[in-house]
C-alpha positions in Angstrom: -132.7 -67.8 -161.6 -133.8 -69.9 -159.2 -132.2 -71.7 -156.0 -129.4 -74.3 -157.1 -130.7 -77.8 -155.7 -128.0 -79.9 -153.7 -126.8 -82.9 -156.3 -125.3 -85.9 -155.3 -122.1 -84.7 -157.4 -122.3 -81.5 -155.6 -122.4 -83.1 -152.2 -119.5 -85.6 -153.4 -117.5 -82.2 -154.3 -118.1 -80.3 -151.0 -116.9 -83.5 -149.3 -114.0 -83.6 -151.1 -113.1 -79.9 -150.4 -113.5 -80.3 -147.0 -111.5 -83.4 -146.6 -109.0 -82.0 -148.4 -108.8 -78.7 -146.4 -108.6 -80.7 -143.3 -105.6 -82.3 -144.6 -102.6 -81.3 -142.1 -99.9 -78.5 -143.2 -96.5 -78.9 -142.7 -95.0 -78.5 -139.3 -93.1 -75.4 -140.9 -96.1 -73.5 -142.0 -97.7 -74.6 -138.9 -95.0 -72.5 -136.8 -94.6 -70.0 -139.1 -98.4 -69.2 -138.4 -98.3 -69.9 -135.2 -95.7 -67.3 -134.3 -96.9 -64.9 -136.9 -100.1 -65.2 -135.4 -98.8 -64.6 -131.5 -96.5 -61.3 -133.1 -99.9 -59.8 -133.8 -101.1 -60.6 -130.4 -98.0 -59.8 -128.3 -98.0 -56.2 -130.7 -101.4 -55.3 -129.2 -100.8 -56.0 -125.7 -97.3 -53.9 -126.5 -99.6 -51.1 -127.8 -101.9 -51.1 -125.2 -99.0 -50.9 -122.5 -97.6 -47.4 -124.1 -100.9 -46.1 -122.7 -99.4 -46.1 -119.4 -96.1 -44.3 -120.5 -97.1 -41.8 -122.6 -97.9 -39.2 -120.6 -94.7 -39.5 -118.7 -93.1 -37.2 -121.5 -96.0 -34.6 -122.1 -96.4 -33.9 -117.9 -94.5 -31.0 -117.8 -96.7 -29.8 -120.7 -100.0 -30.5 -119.3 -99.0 -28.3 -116.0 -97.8 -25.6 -118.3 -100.7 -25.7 -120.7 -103.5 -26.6 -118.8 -102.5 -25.5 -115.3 -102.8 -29.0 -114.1 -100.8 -29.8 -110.9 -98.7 -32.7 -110.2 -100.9 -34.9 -108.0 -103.8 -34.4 -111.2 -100.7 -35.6 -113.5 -100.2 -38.1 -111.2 -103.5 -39.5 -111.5 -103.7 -39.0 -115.1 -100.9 -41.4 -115.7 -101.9 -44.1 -113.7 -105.5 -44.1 -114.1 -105.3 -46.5 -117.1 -104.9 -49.2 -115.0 -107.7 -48.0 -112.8 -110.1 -50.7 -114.1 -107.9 -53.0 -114.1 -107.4 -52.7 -110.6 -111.0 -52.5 -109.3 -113.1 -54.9 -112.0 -110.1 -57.3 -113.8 -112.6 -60.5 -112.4 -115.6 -59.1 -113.3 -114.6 -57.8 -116.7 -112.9 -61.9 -117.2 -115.9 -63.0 -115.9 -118.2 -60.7 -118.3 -116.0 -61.3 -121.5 -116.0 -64.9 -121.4 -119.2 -65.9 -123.5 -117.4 -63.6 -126.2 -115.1 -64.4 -128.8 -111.6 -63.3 -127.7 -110.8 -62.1 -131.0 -113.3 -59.3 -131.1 -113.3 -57.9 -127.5 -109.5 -57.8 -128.5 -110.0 -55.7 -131.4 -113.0 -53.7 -129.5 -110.6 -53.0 -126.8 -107.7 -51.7 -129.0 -110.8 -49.5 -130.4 -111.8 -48.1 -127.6 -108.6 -47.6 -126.7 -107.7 -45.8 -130.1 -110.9 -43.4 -129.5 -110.8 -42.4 -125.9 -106.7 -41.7 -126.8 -108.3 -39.3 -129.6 -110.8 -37.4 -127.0 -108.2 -37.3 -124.4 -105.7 -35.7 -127.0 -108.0 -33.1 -127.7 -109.3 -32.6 -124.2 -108.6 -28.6 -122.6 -108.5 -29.4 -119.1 -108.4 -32.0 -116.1 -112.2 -33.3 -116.0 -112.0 -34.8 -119.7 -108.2 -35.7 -119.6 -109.4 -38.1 -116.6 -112.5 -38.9 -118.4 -110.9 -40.0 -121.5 -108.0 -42.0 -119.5 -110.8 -44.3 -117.9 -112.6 -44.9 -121.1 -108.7 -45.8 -122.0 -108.6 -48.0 -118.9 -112.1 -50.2 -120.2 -110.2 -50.5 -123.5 -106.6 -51.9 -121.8 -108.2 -54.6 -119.5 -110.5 -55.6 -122.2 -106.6 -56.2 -124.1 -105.2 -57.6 -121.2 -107.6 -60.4 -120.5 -108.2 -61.1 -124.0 -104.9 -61.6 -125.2 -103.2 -64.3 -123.3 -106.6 -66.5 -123.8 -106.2 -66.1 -127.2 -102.1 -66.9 -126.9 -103.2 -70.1 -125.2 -106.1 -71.1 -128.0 -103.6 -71.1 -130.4 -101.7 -75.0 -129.3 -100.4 -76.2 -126.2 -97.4 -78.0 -125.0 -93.8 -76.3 -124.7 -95.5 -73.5 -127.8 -97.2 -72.4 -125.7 -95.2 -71.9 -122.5 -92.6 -70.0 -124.8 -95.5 -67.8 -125.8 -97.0 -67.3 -122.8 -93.4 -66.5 -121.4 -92.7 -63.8 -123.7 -95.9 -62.2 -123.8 -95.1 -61.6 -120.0 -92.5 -59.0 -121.6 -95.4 -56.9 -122.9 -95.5 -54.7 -119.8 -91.7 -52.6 -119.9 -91.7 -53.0 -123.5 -94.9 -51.0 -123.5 -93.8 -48.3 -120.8 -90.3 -48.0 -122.9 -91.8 -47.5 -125.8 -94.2 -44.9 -124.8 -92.3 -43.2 -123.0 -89.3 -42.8 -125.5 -91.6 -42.4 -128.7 -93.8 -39.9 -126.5 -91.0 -37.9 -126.0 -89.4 -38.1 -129.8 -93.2 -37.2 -130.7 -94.0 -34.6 -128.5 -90.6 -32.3 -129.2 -91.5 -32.8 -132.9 -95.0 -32.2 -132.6 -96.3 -31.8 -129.4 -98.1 -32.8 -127.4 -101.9 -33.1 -128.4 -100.4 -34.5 -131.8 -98.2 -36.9 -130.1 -100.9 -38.6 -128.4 -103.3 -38.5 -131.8 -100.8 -40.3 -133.5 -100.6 -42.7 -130.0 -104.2 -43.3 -131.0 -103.9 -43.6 -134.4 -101.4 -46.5 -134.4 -103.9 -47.9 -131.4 -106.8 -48.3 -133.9 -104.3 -49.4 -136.8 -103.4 -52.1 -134.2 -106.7 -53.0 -134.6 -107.4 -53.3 -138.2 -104.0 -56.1 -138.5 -105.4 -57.9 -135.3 -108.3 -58.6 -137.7 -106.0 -61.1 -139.5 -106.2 -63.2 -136.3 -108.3 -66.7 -136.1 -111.2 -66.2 -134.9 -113.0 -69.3 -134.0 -109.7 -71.6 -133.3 -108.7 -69.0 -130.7 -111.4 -70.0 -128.3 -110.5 -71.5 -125.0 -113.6 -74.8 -126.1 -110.5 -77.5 -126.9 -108.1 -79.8 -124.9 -105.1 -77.7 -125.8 -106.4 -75.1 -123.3 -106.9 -77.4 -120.1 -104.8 -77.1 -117.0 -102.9 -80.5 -116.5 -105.5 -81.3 -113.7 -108.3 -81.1 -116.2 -110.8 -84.2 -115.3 -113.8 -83.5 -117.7 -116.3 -80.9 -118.2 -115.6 -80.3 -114.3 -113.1 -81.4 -112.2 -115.2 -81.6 -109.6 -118.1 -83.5 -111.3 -120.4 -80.7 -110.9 -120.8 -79.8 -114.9 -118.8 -77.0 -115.2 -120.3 -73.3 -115.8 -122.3 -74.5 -118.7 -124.5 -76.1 -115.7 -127.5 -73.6 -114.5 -128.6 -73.0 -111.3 -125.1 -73.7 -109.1 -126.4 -74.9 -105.5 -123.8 -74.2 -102.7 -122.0 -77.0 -103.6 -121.2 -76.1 -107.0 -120.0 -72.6 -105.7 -117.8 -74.7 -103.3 -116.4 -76.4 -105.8 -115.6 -73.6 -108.3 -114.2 -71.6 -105.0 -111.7 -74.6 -104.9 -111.0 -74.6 -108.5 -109.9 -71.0 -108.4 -108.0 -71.2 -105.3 -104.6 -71.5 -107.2 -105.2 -68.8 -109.6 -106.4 -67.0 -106.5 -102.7 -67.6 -105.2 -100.7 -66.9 -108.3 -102.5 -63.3 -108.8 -101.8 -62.3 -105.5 -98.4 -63.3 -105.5 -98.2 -61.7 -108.9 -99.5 -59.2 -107.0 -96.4 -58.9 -104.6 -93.5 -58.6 -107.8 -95.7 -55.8 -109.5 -95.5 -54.1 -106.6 -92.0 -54.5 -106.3 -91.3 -53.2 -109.9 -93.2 -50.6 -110.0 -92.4 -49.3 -106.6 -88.8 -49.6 -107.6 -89.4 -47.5 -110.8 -91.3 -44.9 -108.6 -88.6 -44.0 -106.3 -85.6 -45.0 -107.7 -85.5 -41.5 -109.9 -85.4 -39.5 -106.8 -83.0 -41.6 -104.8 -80.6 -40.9 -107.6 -81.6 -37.0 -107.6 -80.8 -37.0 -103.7 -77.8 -39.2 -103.5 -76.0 -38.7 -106.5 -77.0 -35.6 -107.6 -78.5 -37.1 -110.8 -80.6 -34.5 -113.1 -84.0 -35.3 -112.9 -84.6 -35.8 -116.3 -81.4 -38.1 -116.5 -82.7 -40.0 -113.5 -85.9 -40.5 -115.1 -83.9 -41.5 -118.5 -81.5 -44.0 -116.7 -84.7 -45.8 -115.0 -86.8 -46.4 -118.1 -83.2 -48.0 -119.4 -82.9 -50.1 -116.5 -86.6 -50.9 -116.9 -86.1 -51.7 -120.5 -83.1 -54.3 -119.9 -85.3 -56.2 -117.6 -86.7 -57.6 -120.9 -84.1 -59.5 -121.4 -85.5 -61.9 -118.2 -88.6 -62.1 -119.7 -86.8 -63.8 -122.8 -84.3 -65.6 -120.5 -87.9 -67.0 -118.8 -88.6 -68.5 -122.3 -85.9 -70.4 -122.8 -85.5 -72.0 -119.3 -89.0 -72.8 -119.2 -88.2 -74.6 -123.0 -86.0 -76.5 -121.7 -88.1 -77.2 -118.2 -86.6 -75.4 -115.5 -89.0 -76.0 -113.2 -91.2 -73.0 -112.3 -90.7 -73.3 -108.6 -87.4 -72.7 -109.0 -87.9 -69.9 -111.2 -90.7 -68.4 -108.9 -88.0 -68.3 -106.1 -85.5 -66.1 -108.0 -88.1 -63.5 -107.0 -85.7 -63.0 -103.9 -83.1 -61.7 -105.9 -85.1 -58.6 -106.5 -84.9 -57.3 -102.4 -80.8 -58.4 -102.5 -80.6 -56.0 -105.5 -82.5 -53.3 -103.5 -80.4 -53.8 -100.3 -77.1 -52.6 -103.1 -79.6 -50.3 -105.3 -80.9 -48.3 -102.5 -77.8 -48.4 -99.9 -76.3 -45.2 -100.7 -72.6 -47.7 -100.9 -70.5 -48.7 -103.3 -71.5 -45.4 -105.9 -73.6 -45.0 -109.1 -72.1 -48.0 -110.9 -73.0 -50.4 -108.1 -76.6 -48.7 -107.8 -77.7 -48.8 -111.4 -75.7 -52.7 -111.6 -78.0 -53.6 -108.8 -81.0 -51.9 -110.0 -80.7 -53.7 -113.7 -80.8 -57.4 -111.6 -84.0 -56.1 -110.0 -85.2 -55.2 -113.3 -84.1 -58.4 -115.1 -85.4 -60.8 -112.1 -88.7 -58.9 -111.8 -89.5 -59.9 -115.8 -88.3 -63.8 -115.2 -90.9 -64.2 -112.6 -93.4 -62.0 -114.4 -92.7 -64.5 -117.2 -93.4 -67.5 -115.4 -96.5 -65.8 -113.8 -98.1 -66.2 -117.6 -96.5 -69.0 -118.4 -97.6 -70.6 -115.4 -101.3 -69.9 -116.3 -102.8 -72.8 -118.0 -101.1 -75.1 -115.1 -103.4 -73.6 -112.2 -106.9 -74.2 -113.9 -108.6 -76.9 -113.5 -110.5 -77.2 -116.4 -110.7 -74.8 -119.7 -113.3 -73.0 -118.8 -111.8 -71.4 -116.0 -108.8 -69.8 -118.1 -110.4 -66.3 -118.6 -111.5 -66.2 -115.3 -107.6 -67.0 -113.9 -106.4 -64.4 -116.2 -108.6 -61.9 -114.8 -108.0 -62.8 -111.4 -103.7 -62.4 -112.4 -104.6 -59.1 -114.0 -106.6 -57.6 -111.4 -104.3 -58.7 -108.7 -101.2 -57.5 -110.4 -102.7 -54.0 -111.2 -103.7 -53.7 -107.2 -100.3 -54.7 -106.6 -98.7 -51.9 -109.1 -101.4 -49.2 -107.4 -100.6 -50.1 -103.7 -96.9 -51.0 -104.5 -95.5 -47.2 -104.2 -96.8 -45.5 -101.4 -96.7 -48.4 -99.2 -93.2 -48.7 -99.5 -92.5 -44.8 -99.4 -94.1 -44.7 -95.9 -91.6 -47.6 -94.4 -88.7 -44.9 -96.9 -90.6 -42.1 -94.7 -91.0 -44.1 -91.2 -87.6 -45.0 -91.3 -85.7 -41.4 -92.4 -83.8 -43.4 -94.8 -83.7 -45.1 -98.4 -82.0 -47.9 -96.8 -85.5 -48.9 -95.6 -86.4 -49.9 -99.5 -84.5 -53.3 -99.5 -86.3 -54.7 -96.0 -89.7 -53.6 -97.3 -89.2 -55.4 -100.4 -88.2 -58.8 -99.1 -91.1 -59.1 -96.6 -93.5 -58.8 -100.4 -91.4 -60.7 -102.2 -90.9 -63.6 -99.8 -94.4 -63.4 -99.3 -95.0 -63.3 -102.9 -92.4 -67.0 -103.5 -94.5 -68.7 -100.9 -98.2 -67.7 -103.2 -96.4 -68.7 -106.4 -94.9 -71.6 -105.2 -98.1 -72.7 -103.8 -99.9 -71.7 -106.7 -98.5 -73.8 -109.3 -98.3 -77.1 -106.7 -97.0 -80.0 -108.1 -98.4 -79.7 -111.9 -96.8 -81.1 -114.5 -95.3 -78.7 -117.0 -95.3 -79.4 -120.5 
């Protein structure tokens, strides 16, 4: 048969369909898609997060099986967020020509595959090996995610999104490190981290249901309230070639705020995750806690800091300003003066250590939340976001032993609580700064 020929009647019909697909839903189905959509995106940065807690249960199994010692344990835990920590700008930088949608699902991939190598590795070179091929994978999930979370609408949405996807973090680590262990009594520990994979690359297959094309940062919804054009510094944006130094000038302004807000982002990871370090042992030493119950009772606390991350949410819904919210970062330090004090007993510890945990997620909340407001123009969205990430993993790699020389200088726990306020009041003044005067939705 040959080629059918374009009719005017065929034309007339393919208007008509298009027209009438262009016709807008209902503001029900709308939501329902939007939020159904988000699910599947706040699910994979969820999954990509119990990379970093899985090993937690399967440690004392890896020294016992493969003779590995604790610093090598150590380092196999943490390393996921090695590339984070060193190339989260590049990698934003390198991803952004792509369609988030895909380096989304090629991250959860790799992530899926290296989690398969590393179950099946028999000693320390491969487990590291497979762990930083795991590391590629999460920052490829970390960067794309919230710029697909902001392609999907704008306006107070988004900030609720954006806000709760900040969660994705301790809801990660809890679940790894609870279904780790459920899996790895039941089945051990190789086939506790296959199945780990296995539900990575699964994670994969449903994010295939996600827009593709509408969840690119190219719209209006996506600009910062600054926005002014194709550049808000007349200069033409990225898509001009050849920058001369006054175009570098000019982006180097237009990043300055993101600049900010990572590395006070920077400043409350540090905090956390400093907090969920030591705090295990200063209940070992002071209270006589088991060490497995200490490490049990932290991931709860750690857990129940969700609840700020939803609190966040609905404040920022209803427009608590995110100064204001920024500066309930100081909160965290009080809560460390009571948590690490070695006063009051266990009850006034692990009251205190929950509002550290609870505060830290509000501002980590906002931090996201507060992305689209320091960009300047849309383009500069995946670049912010890798600048946040980065920042923030430095923070959670630097965070620990900084703060457990001042615990060492100063012979005392009570040294945690002073350390901590000189970050986070540090860390008020960057956020602050960072999100200026904008105008939130």
């Amino acid at each position: 048969m040959g080629k059918k020929s374009d009719t005017p009647d065929t034309a007339a019909a393919d208007t008509a369909a298009t027209a009438e697909a262009r016709i807008p839903e209902s503001g029900e189905h709308i939501a329902h898609a939007y939020w159904w959509h988000f699910a599947l995106i706040y699910l994979a940065g969820v999954m990509a997060a119990t990379s970093i807690g899985r090993i937690t249960p399967v440690s004392i199994a890896l020294e016992d099986e493969l003779g590995l010692s604790l610093g090598q344990v150590g380092l196999i835990a943490s390393s996921v967020t090695a590339v984070a920590a060193l190339l989260g700008l590049a990698a934003s930088v390198a991803l952004r020509p792509l369609d988030p949608r895909r380096t989304l699902i090629g991250g959860l991939v790799v992530m899926g595959l290296a989690g398969l190598l590393v179950s099946r590795a028999g000693g320390f070179p491969l487990l590291l090996g497979g762990r930083l091929v795991e590391s590629v994978g999460y920052v490829v999930v970390v960067i794309a995610a919230p710029v697909l979370v902001m392609g999907l609408g704008d306006g107070g949405r988004r900030t609720t999104a954006l806000a709760i996807w900040g969660t994705f973090m301790p809801v990660g680590l809890a679940l790894g490190a609870f279904g780790g262990g459920l899996l790895s009594a039941a089945f051990g520990w190789r086939a506790s981290l296959a199945i780990a994979a296995a539900a990575t690359l699964a994670m994969a297959g449903a994010a295939l249901r996600l827009p593709g094309a509408g969840a690119r940062q190219d719209g209006p919804e996506a600009e910062g309230p600054d926005a002014k054009g194709p550049d808000a510094e007349g200069h033409g944006g990225d898509s001009a070639r050849g920058e001369g130094p006054g175009d570098r000038r000019a982006r180097a302004r237009r990043l300055a705020r993101p600049f900010a807000l990572g590395a006070g982002f920077a400043t409350i990871s540090a905090t956390i995750v400093s907090f969920v370090a030591l705090y295990p042992t200063y209940l070992h030493d002071e209270f006589d806690v088991p060490t497995a119950a200490a490490g049990t009772l932290t991931g709860s606390v750690s857990f129940a800091g969700v609840a700020g991350g939803f609190a966040a949410s609905v404040l920022l819904r209803r427009g608590a300003p995110m100064k204001y919210l920024f500066t309930a970062a100081l909160l965290m330090p009080v809560g460390a003066f009571a948590a690490f004090g070695s006063a009051g007993g266990l009850g006034i510890s692990m009251t205190s250590a929950v509002l550290i945990a609870v505060t830290n997620e509000l501002v980590v909340a906002t931090v996201f939340a507060a992305l689209p407001l320091v960009v300047r123009t849309s383009a500069d969205v995946g670049v912010a976001n890798g600048v946040v990430a980065q920042l923030g993993s430095v923070g959670s790699l630097a965070g620990p032993p900084l703060v457990g020389l001042v615990v060492t200088a100063a012979d005392g726990w009570w040294a945690v609580g002073p350390a901590l306020l000189v970050g986070c009041a540090v860390g008020v003044v960057l956020l602050r700064a960072a999100v200026g005067r904008a105008r939130q939705a």
